[in-house]
CHARMM internal coordinates of N, CA and C (Angstrom, degrees):
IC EDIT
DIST 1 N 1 CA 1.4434
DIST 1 CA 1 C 1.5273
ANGL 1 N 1 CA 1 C 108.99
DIST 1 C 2 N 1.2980
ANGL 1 CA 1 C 2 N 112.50
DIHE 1 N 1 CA 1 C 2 N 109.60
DIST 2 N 2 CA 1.6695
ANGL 1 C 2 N 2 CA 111.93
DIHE 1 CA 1 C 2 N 2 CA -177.51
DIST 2 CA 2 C 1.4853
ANGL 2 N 2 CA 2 C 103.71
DIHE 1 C 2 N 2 CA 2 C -106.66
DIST 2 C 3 N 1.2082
ANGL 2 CA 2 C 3 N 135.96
DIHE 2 N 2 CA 2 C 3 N 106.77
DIST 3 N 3 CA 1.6568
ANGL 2 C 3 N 3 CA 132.09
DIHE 2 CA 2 C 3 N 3 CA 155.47
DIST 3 CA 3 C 1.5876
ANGL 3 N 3 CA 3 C 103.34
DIHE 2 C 3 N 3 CA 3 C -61.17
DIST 3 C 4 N 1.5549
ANGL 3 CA 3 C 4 N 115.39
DIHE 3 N 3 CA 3 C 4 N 133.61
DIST 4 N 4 CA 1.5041
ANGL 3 C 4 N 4 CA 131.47
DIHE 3 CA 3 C 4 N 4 CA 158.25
DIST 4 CA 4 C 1.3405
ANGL 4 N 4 CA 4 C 109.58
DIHE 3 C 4 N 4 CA 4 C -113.54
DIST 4 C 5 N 1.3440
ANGL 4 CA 4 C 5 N 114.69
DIHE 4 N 4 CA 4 C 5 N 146.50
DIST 5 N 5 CA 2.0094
ANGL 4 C 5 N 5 CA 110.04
DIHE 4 CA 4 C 5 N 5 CA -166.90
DIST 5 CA 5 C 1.8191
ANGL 5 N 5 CA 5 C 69.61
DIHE 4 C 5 N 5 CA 5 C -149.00
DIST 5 C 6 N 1.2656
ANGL 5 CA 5 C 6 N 112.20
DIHE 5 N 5 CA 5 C 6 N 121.11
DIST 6 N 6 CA 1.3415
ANGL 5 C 6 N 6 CA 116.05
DIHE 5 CA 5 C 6 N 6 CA 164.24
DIST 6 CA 6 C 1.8393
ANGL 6 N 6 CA 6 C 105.09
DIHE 5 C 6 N 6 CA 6 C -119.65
DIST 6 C 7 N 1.2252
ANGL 6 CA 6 C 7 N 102.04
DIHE 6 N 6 CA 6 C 7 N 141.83
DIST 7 N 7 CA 1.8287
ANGL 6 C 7 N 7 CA 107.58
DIHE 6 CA 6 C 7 N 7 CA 173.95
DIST 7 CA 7 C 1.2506
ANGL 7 N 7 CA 7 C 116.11
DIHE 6 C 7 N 7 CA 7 C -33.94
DIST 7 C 8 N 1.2629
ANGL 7 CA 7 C 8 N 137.43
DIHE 7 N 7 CA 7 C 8 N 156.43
DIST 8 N 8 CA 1.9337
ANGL 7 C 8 N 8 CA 119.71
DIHE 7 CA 7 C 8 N 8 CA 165.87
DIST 8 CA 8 C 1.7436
ANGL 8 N 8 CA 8 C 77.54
DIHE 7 C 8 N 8 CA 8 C -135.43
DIST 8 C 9 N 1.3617
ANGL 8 CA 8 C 9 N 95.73
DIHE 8 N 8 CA 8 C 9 N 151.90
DIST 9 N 9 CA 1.6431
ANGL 8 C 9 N 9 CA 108.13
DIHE 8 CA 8 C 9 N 9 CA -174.48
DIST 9 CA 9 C 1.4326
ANGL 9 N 9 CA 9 C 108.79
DIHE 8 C 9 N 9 CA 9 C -46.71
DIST 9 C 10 N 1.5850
ANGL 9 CA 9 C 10 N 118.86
DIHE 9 N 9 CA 9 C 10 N 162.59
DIST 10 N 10 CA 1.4375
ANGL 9 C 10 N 10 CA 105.85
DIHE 9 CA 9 C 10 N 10 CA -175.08
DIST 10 CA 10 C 1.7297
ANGL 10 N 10 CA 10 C 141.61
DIHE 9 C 10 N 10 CA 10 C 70.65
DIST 10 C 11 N 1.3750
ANGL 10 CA 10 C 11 N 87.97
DIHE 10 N 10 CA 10 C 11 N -15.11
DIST 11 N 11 CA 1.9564
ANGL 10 C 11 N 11 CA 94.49
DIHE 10 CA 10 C 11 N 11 CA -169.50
DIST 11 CA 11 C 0.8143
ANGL 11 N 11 CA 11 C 102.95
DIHE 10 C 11 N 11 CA 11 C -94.98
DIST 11 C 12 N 1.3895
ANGL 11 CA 11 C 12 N 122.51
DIHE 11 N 11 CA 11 C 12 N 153.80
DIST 12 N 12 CA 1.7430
ANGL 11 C 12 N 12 CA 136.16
DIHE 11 CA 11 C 12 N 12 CA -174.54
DIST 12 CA 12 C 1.7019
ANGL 12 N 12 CA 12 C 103.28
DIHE 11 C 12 N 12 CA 12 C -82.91
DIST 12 C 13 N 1.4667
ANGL 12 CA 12 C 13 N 112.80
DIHE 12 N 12 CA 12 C 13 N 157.91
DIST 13 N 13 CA 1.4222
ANGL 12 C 13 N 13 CA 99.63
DIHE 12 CA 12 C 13 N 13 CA 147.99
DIST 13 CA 13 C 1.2787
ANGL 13 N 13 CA 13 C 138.96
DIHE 12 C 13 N 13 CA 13 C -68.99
DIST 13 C 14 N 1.1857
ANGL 13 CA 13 C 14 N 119.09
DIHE 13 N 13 CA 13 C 14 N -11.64
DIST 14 N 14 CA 1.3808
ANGL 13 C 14 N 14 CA 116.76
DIHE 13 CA 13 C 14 N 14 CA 171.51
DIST 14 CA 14 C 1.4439
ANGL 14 N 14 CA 14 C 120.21
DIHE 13 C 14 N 14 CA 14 C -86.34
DIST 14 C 15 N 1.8113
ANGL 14 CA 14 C 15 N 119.88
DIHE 14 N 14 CA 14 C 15 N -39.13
DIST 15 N 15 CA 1.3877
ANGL 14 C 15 N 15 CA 97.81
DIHE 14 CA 14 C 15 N 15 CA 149.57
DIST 15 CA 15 C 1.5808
ANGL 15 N 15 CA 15 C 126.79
DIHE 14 C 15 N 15 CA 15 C -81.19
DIST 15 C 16 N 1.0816
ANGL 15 CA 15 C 16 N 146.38
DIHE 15 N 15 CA 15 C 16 N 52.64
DIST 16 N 16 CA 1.1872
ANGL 15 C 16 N 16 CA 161.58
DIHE 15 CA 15 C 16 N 16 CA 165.59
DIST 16 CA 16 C 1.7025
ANGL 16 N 16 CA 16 C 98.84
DIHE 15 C 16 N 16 CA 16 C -102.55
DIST 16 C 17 N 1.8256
ANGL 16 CA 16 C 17 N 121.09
DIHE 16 N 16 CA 16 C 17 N -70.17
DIST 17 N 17 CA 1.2617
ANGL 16 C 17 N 17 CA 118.43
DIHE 16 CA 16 C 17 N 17 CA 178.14
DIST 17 CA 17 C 1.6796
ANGL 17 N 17 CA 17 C 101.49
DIHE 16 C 17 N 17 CA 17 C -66.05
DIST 17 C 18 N 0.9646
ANGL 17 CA 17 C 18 N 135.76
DIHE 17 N 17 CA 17 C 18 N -38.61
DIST 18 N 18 CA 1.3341
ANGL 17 C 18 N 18 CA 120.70
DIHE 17 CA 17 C 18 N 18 CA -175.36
DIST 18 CA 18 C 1.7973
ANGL 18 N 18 CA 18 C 110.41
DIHE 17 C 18 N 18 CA 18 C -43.21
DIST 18 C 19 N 1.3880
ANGL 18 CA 18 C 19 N 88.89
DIHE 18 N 18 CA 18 C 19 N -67.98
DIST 19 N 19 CA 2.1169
ANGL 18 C 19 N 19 CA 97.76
DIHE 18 CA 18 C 19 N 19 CA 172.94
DIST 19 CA 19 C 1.1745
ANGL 19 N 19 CA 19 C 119.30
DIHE 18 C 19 N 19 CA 19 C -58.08
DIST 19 C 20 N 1.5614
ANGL 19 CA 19 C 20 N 134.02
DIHE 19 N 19 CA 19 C 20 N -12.75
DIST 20 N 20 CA 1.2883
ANGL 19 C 20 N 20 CA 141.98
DIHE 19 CA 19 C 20 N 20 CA 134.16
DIST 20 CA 20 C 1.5396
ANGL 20 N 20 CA 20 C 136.30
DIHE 19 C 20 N 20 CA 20 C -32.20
DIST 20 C 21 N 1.1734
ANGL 20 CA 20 C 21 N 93.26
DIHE 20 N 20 CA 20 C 21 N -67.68
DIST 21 N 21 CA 1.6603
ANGL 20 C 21 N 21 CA 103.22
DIHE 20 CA 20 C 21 N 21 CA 156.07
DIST 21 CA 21 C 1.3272
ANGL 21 N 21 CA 21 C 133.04
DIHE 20 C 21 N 21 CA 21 C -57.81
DIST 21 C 22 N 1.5183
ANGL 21 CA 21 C 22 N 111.33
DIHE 21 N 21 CA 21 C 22 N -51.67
DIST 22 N 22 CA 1.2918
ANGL 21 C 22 N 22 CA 130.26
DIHE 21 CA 21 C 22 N 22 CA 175.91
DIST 22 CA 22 C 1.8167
ANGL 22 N 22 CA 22 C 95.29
DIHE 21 C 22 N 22 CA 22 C -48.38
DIST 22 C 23 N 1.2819
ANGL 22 CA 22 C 23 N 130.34
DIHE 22 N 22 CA 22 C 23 N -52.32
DIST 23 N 23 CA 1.4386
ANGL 22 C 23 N 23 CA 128.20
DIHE 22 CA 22 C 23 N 23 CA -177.06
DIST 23 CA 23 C 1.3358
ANGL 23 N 23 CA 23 C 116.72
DIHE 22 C 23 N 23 CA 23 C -45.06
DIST 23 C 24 N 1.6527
ANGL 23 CA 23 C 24 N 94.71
DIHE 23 N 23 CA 23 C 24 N -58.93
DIST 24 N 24 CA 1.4083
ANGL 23 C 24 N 24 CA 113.38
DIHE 23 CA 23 C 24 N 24 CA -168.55
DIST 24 CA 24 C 1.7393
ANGL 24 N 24 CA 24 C 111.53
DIHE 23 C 24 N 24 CA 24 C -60.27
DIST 24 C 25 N 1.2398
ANGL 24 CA 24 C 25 N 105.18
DIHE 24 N 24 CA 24 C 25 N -35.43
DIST 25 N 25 CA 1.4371
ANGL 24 C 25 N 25 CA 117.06
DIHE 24 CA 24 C 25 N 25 CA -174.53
DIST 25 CA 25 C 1.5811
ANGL 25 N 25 CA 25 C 108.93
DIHE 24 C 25 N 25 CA 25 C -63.11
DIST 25 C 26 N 1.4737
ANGL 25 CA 25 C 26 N 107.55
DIHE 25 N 25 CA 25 C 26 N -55.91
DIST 26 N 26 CA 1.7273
ANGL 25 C 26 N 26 CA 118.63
DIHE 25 CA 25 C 26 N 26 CA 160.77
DIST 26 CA 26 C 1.4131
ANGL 26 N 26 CA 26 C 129.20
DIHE 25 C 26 N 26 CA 26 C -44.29
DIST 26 C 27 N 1.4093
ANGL 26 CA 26 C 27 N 122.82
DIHE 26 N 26 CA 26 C 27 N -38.64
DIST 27 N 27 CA 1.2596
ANGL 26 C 27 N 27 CA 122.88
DIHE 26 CA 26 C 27 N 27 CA 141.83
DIST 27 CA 27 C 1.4670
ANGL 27 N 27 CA 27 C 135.05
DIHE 26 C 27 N 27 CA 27 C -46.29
DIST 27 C 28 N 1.2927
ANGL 27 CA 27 C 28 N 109.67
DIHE 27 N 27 CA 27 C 28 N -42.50
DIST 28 N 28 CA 1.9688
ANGL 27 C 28 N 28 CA 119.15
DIHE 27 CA 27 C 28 N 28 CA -169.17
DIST 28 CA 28 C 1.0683
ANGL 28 N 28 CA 28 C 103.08
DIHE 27 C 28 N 28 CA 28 C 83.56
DIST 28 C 29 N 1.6164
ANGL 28 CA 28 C 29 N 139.62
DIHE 28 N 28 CA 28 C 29 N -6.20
DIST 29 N 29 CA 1.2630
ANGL 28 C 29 N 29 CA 107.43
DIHE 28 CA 28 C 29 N 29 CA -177.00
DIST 29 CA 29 C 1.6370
ANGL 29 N 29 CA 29 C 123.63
DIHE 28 C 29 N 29 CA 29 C -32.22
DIST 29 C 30 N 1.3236
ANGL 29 CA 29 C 30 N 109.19
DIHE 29 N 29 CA 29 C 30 N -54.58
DIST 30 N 30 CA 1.4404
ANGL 29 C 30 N 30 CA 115.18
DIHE 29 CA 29 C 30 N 30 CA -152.29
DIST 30 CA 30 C 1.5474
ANGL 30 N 30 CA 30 C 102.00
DIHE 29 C 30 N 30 CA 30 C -53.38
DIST 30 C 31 N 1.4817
ANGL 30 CA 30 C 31 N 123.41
DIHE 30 N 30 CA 30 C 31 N -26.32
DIST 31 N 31 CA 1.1575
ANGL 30 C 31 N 31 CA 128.22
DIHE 30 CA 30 C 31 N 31 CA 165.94
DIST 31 CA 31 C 1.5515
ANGL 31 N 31 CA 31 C 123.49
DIHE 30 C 31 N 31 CA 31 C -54.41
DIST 31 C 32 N 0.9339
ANGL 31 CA 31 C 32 N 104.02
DIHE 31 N 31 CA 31 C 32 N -51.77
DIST 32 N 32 CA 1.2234
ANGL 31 C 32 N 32 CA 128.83
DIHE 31 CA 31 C 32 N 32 CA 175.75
DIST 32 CA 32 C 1.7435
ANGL 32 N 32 CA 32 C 105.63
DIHE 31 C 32 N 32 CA 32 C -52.43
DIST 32 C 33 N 0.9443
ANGL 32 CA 32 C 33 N 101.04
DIHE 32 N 32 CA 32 C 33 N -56.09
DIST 33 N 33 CA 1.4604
ANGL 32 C 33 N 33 CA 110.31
DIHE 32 CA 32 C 33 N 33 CA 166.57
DIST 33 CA 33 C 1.4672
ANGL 33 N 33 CA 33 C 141.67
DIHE 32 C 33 N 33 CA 33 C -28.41
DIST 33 C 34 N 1.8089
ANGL 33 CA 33 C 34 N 78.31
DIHE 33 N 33 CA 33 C 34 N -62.63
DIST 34 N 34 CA 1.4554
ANGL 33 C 34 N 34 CA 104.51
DIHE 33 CA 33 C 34 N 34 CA -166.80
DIST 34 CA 34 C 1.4732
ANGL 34 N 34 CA 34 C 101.73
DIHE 33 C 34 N 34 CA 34 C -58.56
DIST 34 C 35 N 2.3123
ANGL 34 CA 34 C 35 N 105.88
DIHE 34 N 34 CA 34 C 35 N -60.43
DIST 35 N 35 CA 1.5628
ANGL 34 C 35 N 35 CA 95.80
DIHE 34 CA 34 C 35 N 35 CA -179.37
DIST 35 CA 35 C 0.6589
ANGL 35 N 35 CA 35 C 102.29
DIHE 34 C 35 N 35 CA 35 C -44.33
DIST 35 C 36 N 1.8459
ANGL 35 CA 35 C 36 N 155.57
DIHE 35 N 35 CA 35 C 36 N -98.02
DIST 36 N 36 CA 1.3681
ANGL 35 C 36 N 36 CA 129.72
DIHE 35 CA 35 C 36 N 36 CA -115.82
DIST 36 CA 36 C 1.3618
ANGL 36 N 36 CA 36 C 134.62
DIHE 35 C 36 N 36 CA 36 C -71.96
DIST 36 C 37 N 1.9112
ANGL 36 CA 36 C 37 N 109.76
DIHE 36 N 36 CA 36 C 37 N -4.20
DIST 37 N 37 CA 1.2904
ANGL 36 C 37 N 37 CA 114.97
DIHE 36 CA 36 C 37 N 37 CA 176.43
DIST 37 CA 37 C 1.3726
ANGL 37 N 37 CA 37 C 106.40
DIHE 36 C 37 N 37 CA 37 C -53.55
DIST 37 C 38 N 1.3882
ANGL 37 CA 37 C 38 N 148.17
DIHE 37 N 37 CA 37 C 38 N -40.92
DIST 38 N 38 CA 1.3046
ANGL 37 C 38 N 38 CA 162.19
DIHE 37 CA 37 C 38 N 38 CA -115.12
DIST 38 CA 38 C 1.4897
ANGL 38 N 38 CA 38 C 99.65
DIHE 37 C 38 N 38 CA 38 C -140.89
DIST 38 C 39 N 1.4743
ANGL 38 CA 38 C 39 N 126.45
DIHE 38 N 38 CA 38 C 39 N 126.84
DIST 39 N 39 CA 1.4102
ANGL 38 C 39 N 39 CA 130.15
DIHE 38 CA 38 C 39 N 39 CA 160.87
DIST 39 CA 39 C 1.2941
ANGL 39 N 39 CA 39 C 122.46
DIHE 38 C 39 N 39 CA 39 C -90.77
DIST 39 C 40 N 1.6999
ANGL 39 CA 39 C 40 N 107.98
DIHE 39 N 39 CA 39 C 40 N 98.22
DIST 40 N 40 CA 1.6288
ANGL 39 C 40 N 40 CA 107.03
DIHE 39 CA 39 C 40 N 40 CA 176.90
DIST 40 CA 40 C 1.1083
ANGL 40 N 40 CA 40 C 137.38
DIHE 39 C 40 N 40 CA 40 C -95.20
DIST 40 C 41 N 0.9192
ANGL 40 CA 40 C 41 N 120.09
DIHE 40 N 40 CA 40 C 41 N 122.48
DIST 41 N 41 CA 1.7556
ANGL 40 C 41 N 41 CA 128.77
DIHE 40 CA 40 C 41 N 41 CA -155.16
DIST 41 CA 41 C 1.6532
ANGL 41 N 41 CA 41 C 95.51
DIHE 40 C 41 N 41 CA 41 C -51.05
DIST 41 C 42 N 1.0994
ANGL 41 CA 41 C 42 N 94.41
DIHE 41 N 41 CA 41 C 42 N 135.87
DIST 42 N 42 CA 1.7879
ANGL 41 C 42 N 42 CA 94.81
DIHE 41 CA 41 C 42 N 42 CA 168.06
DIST 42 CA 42 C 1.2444
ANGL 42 N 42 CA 42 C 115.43
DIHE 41 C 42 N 42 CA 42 C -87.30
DIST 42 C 43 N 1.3271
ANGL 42 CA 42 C 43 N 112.94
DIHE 42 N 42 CA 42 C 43 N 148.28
DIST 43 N 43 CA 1.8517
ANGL 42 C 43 N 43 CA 119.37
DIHE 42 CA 42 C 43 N 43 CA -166.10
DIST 43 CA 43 C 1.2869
ANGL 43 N 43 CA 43 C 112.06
DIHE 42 C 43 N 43 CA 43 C -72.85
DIST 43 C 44 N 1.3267
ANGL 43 CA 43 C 44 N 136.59
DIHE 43 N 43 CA 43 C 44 N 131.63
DIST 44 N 44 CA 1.1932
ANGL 43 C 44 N 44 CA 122.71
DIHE 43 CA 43 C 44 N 44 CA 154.72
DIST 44 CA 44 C 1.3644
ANGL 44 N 44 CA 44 C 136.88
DIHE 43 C 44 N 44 CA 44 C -60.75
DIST 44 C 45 N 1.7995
ANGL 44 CA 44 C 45 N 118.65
DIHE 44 N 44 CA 44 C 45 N 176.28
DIST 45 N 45 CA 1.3169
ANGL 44 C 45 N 45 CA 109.55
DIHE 44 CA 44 C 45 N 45 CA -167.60
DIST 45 CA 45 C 1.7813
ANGL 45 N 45 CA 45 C 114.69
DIHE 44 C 45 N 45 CA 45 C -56.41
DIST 45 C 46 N 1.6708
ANGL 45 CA 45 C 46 N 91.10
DIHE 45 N 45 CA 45 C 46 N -40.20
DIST 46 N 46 CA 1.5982
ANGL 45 C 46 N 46 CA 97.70
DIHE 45 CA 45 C 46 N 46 CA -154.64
DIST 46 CA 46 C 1.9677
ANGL 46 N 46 CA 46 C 96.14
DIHE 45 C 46 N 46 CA 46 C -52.64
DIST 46 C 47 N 1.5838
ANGL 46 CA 46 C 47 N 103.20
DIHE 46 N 46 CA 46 C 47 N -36.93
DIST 47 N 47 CA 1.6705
ANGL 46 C 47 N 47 CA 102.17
DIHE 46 CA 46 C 47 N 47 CA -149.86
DIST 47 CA 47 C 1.5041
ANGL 47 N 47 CA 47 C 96.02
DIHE 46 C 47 N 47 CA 47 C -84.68
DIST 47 C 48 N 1.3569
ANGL 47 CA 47 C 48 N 126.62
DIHE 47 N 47 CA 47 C 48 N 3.67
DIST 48 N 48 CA 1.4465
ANGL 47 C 48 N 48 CA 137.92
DIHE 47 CA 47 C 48 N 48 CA 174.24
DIST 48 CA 48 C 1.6468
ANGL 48 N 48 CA 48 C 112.50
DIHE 47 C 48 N 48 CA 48 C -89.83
DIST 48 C 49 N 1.1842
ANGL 48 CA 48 C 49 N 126.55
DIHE 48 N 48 CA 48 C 49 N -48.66
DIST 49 N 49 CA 0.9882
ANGL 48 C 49 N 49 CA 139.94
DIHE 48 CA 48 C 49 N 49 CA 166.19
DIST 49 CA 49 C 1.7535
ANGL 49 N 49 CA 49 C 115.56
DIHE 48 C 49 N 49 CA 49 C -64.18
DIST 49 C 50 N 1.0581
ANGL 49 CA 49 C 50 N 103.79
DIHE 49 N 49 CA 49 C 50 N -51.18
DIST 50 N 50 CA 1.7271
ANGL 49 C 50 N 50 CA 102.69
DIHE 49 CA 49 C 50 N 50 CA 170.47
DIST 50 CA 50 C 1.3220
ANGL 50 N 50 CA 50 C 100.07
DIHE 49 C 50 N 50 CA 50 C -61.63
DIST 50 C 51 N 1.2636
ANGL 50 CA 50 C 51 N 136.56
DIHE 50 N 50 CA 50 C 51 N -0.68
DIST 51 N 51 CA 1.8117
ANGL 50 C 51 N 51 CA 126.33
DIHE 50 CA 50 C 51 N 51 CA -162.02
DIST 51 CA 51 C 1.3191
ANGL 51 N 51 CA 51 C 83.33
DIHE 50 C 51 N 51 CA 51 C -112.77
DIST 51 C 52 N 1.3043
ANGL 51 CA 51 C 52 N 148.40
DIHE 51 N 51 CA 51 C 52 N -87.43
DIST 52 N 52 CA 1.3531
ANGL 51 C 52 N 52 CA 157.67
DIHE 51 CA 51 C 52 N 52 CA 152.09
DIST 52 CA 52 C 1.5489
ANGL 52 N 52 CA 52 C 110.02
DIHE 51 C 52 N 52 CA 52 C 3.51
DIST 52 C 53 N 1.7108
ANGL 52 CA 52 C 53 N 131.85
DIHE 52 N 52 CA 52 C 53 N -44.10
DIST 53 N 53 CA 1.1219
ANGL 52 C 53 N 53 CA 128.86
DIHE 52 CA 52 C 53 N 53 CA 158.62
DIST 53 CA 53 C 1.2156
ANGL 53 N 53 CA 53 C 140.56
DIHE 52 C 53 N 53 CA 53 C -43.07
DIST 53 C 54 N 1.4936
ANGL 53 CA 53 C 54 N 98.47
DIHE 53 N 53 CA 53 C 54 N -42.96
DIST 54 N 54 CA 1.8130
ANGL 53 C 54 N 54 CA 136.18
DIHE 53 CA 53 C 54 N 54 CA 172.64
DIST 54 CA 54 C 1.3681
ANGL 54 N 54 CA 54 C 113.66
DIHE 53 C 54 N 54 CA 54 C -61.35
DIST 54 C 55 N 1.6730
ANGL 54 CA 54 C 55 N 93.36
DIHE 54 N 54 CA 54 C 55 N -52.12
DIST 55 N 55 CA 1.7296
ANGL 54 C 55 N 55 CA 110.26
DIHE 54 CA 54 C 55 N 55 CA -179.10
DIST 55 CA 55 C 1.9464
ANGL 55 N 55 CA 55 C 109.19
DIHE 54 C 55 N 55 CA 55 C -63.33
DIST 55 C 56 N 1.0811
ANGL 55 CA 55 C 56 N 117.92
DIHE 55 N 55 CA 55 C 56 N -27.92
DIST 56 N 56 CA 1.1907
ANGL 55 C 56 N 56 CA 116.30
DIHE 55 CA 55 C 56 N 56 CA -162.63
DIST 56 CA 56 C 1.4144
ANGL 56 N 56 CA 56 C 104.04
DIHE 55 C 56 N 56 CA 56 C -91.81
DIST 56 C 57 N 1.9997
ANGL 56 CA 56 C 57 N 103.87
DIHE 56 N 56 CA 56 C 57 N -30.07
DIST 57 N 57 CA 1.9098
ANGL 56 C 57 N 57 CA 100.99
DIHE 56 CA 56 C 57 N 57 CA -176.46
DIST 57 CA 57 C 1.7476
ANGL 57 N 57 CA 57 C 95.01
DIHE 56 C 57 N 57 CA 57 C -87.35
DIST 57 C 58 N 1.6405
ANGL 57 CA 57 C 58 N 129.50
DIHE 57 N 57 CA 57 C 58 N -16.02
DIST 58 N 58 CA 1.2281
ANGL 57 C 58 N 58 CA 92.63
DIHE 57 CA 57 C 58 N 58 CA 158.86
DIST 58 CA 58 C 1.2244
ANGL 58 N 58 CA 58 C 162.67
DIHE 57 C 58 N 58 CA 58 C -45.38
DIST 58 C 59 N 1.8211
ANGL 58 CA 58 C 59 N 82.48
DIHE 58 N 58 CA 58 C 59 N -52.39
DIST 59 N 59 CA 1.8025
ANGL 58 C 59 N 59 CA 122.96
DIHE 58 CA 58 C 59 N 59 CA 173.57
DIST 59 CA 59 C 1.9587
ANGL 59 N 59 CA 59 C 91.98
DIHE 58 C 59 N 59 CA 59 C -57.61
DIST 59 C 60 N 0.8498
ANGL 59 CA 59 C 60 N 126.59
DIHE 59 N 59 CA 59 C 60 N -54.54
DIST 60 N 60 CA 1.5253
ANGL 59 C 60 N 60 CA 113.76
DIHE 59 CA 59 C 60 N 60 CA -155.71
DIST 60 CA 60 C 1.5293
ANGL 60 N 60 CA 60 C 118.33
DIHE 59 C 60 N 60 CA 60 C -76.80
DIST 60 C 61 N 1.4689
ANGL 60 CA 60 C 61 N 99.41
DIHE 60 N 60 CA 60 C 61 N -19.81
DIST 61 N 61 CA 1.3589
ANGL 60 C 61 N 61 CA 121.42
DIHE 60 CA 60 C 61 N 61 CA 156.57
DIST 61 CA 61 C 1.7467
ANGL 61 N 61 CA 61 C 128.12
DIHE 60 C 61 N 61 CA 61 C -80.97
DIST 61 C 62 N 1.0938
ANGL 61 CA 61 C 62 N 94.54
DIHE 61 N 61 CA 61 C 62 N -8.27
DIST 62 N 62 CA 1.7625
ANGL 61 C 62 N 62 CA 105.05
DIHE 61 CA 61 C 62 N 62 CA 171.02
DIST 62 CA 62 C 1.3346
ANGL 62 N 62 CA 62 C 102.99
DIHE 61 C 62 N 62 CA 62 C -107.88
DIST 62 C 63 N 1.2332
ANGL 62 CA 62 C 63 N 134.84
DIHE 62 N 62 CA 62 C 63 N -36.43
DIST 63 N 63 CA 1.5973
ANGL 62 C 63 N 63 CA 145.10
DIHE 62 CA 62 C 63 N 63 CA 152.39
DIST 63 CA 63 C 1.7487
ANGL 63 N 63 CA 63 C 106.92
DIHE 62 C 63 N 63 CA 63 C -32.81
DIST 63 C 64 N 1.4431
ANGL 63 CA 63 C 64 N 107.58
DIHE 63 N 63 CA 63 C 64 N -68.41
DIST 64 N 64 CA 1.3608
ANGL 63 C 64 N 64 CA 124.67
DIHE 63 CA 63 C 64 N 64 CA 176.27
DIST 64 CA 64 C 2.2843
ANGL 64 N 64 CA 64 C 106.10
DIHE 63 C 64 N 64 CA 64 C -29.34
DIST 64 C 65 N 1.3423
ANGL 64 CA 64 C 65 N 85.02
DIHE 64 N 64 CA 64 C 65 N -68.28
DIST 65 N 65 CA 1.5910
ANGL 64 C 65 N 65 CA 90.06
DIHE 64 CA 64 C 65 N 65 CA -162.12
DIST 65 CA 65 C 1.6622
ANGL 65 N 65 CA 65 C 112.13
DIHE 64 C 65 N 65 CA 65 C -82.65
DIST 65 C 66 N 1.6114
ANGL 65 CA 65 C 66 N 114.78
DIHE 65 N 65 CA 65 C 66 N -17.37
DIST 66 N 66 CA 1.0652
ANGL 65 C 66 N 66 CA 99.00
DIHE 65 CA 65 C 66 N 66 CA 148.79
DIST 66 CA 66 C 1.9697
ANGL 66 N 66 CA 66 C 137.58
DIHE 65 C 66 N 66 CA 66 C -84.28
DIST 66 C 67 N 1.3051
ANGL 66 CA 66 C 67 N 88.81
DIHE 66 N 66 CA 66 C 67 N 12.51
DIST 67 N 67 CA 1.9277
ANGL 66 C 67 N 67 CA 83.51
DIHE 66 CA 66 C 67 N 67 CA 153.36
DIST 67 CA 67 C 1.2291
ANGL 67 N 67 CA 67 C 108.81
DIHE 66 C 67 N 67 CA 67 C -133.52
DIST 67 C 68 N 0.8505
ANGL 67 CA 67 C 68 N 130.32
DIHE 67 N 67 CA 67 C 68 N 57.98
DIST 68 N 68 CA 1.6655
ANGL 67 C 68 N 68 CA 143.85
DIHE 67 CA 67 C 68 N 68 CA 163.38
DIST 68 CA 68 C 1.7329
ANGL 68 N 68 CA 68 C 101.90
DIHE 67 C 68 N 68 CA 68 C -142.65
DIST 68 C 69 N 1.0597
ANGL 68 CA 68 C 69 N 107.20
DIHE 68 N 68 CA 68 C 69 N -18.28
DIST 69 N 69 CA 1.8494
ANGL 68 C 69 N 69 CA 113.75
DIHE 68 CA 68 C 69 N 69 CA -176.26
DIST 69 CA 69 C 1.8286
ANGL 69 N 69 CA 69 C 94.97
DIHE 68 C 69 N 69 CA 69 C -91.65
DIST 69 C 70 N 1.3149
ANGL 69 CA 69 C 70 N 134.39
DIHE 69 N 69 CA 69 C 70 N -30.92
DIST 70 N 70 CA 1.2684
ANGL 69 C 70 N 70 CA 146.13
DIHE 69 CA 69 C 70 N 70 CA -161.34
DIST 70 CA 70 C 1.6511
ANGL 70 N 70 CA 70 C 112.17
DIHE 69 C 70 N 70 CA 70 C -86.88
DIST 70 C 71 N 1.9463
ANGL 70 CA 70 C 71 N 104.97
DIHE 70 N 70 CA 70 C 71 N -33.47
DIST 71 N 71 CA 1.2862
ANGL 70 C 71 N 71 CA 99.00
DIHE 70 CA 70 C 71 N 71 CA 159.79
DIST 71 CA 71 C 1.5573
ANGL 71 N 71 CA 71 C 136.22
DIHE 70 C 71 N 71 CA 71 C -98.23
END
COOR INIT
IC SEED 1 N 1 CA 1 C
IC BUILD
C-alpha cells in the first residue's frame, strides 16, 4: 500500500500533510504497523478452544433472550 500526496498549485504545506494523513489514516496502514512492531506470542490450542467455548455459550445465550425478548 503506497500513499502519494503530491502539491496541487496554491496549497500550503500544512494542508498538503493534513491530506497526507487523512490518506494514510484511510488505508490503516499505521495499524497495520503498529501490530507488527511487537512480537505476539501466538495462542495456544488449549487457550483457543477455551475462547471458542465462551464464544459459543455467549451466542446461545444472546440467541436465548432474543426469542423470549420477540414475544
Amino acid at each position: 500500500m503506497v500513499v502519494y500526496a503530491r502539491k496541487k498549485k496554491s496549497e500550503s504545506n500544512d494542508s498538503l500533510q493534513q491530506r497526507f494523513k487523512k490518506q494514510v489514516q484511510k488505508t490503516g496502514i499505521m495499524g497495520v504497523l503498529r501490530s507488527r512492531s511487537r512480537f505476539s506470542k501466538p495462542k495456544n490450542r488449549l487457550t483457543q478452544r477455551k475462547r471458542a467455548l465462551h464464544r459459543e455459550k455467549l451466542r446461545a445465550e444472546n440467541k436465548k433472550k432474543q426469542f423470549y425478548s420477540a414475544m
